[in-house]
N, C-alpha and C positions, 0 to 999 in steps of 0.2 A: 640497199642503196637509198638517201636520203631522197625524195623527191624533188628538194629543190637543188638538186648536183645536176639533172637535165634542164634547171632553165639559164637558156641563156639571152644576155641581157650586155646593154651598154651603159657605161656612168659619165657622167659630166661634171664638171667643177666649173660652173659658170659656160662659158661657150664653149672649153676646151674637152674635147673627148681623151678621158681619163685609160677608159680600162674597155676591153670589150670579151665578151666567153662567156664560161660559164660563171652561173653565179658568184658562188665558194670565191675563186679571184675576183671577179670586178668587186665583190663588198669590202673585201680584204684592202683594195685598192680605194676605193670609195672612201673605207675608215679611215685610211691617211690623211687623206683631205679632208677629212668630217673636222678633224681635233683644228684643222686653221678657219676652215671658210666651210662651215657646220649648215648657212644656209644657200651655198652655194651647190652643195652636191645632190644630184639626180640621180635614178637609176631605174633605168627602162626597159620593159622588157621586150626583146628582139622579135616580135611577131606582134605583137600590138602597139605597142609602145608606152603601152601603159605603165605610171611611174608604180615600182616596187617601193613598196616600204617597209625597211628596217631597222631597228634598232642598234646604229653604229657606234652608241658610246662604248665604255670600258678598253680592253684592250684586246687582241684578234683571238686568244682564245676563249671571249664573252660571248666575240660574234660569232664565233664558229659553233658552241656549242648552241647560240639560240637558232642559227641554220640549221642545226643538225636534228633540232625540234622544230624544224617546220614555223617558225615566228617569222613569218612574212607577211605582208599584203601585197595583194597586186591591183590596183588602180580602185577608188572609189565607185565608178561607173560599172566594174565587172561582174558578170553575170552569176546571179546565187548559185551555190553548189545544190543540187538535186537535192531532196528532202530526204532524211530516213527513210529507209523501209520500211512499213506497217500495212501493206496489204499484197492484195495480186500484184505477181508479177513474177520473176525470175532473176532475184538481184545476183546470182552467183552469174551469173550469162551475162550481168549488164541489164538485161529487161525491168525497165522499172513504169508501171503504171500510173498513167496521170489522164485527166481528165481531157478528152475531146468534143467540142460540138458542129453537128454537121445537119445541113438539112435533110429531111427524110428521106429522098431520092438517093443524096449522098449515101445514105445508111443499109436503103433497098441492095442498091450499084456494091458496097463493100462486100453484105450477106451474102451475094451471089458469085464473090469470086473465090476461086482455089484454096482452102485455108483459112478461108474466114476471112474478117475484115483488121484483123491484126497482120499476118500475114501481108496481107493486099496492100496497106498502109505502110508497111517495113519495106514494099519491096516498091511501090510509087516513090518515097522518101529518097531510098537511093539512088534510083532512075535519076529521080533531081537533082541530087545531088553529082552523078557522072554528066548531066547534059551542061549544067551552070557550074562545072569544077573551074572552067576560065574566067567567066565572069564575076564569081565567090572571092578569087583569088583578086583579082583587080580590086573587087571593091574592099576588099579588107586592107589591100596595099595602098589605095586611099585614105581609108577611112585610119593606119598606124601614121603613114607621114603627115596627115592634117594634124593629129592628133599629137603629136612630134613636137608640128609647128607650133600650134597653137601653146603649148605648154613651155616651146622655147622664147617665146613673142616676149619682146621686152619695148615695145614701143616702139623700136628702129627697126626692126627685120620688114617689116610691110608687107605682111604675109598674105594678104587679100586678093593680090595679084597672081602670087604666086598661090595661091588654092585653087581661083578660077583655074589656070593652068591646068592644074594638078585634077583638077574633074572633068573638064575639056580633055584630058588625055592629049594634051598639046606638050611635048618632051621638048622643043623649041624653047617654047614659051617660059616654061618652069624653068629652065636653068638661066634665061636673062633673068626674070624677076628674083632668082638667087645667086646669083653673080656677086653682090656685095655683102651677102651675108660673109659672119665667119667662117671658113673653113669649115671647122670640123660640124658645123649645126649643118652648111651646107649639105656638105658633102654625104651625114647621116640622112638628111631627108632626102635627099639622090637615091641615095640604099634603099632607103625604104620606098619610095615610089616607083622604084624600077617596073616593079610587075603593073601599074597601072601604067607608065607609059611607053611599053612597047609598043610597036608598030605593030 
């Protein structure tokens, strides 16, 4: 299975919410609109928001076989893929080695727990990771709807209002200062900000 047949994503054609799914369709969809209004079409990926980019010329069996080779980008901003393998570690597990610094104490305090200080570090990581699972999730459902906005902002949305909102965690507040947007820009950044403004 192709990797990019699990992302899914929404596309836009200007303010109008075109296509929503998985990939493979929304691009298919996206291409139709590419051949009229080429810089009107977006395509976002549904957990960040980050605009995908693809190659939508030619005709839907160009773009499917460059999907099917992985020719995508996903957002300028996004975070490098981990480096090759070339030293310690256990790439078949996942485990890959990369450089930590800590002050001596830190160092003392790892050496001395169960496992070592790899161990002790793998299992502190996920502790954090189960205590701030709520908080992780809010601030990422922030950080796709700003991210949303910001990329939708054409000068009339007035989105400043509605950010403060949206980092106040004020669920009130956000939907007056998005009341006149369009529809469908609306109503995606509603989606997307859910998890930051529950009660």
């Amino acid at each position: 299975m192709s990797i990019t047949s699990s992302i899914r994503c929404t596309a836009f054609c200007g303010t109008r919410r075109i296509a929503s799914g998985v990939l493979h369709h929304v691009a298919l969809v996206a291409q139709r609109e590419y051949r009229t209004h080429a810089d009107l079409v977006r395509i976002f990926d549904d957990r960040s928001s980050r605009q995908i980019e693809i190659d939508l010329r030619g005709d839907s069996a160009d773009l499917l076989k460059r999907l099917s080779q992985g020719a995508i980008a996903i957002g300028k901003d996004c975070d490098a893929a981990p480096p090759a393998h070339s030293g310690p570690g256990r790439p078949k597990l996942g485990v890959v080695a990369r450089e930590v610094t800590l002050l001596p104490r830190h160092w003392r305090w790892l050496a001395a727990q169960p496992g070592g200080a790899s161990v002790a570090l793998r299992r502190l990581v996920d502790d954090a990771r189960r205590c701030d699972a709520g908080t992780d999730r809010k601030r990422a459902a922030q950080e796709a709807a700003y991210r949303f906005m910001l990329t939708m902002a054409d000068g009339t949305l007035g989105i400043e209002p509605a950010s403060r909102a949206l980092f106040a965690g004020d669920a009130a507040g956000f939907e007056e200062h998005t009341a006149a947007w369009p529809e469908d820009v609306r109503d995606h950044a509603a989606l997307l900000a859910a998890e930051a403004l529950r009660d």
